[in-house]
N, C-alpha and C positions, 0 to 999 in steps of 0.2 A: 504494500500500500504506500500512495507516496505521501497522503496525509496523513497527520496524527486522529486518534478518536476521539483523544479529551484536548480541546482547544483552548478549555480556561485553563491559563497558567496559574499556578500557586503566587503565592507571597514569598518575598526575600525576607529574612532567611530561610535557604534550603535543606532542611535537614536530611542527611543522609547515611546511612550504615553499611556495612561492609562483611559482611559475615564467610567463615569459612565452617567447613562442620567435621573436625577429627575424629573419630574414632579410635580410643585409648584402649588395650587388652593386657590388664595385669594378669601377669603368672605370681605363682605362687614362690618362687624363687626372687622376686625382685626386681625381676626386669619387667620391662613395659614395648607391647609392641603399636604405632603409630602408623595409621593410615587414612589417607584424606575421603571424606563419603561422596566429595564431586571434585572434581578436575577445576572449578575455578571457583572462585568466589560467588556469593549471591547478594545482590546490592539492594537498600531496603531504603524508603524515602517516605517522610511526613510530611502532605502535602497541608499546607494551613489558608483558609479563603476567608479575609474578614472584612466586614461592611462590605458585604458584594451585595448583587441586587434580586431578586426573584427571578428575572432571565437567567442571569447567569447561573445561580443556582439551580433554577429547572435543567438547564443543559446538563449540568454534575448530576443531580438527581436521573432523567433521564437514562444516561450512558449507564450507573448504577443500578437502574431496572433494564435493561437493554441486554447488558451481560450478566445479571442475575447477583450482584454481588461476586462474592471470588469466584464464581463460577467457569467464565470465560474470561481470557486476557484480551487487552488492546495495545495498541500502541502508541507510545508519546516519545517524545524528543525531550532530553534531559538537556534543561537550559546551560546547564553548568561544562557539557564537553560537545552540546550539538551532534550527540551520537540517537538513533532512534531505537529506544530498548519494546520488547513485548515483556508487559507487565500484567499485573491483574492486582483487583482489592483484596488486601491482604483478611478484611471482614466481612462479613456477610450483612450486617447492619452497617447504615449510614444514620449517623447522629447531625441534624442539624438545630442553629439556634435562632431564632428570631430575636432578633434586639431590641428592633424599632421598625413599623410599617415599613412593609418592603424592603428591609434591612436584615443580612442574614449572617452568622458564623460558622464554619464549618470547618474539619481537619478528619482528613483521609491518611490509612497507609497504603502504601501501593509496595510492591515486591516485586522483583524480578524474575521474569519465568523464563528457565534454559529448554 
C-alpha cells in the first residue's frame, strides 16, 4: 500500500520501546543456556491525541472498528525514521475522553507486527 491507514498523527513526544524476548535455561549445574525467541527486535509506540476534534477522533475510532481492535494490522509511517512499519493495536479496547464539546483525549499503543 502506498498510503498509510491511520492519517492522524500523534502528538510530540513520541514515545517509543524497543523490546527483544531471550529465553534463559538454567541447568542445575550452574550454567545458563541463552537464546533469542525472534531474530530482531519488536518496536512498541504510545501514541497520545489531545484537544483533537470529533473528526479526527471518528477517523481513530473508525480505523479501530475497521480492524476490530488488535485484531488486524495497518500500516503507518513512523515520523521519527520515515520508514513504513505494519503495526496493529496492541488492545482491544479504545478509551476515549471528552473534555469539553467537541473536544476529545485519547492514547493508543500500537506494536509492531513481523
Amino acid at each position: 500500500m502506498a498510503a498509510d491507514d491511520l492519517t492522524l498523527q500523534p502528538d510530540f513526544s513520541l514515545d517509543s520501546t524497543q523490546k527483544f524476548d531471550t529465553i534463559v535455561t538454567e541447568f542445575e549445574n550452574g550454567f545458563e543456556q541463552r537464546r533469542p525467541r525472534w531474530g530482531t527486535s519488536l518496536k512498541r509506540w504510545k501514541f497520545v491525541y489531545k484537544n483533537r476534534t470529533s473528526t479526527e477522533i471518528a477517523a481513530l475510532r473508525t480505523l479501530f472498528t475497521t480492524k476490530k481492535g488488535r485484531f488486524s494490522s495497518w500500516l503507518w509511517t513512523d515520523p521519527t525514521d520515515s520508514v513504513q512499519r505494519t503495526v496493529r493495536f496492541d488492545s482491544d479496547e479504545l478509551t476515549l475522553s471528552l473534555k469539553a464539546y467537541g473536544v476529545y483525549d485519547a492514547s493508543i499503543d500500537v506494536i509492531e507486527v513481523k
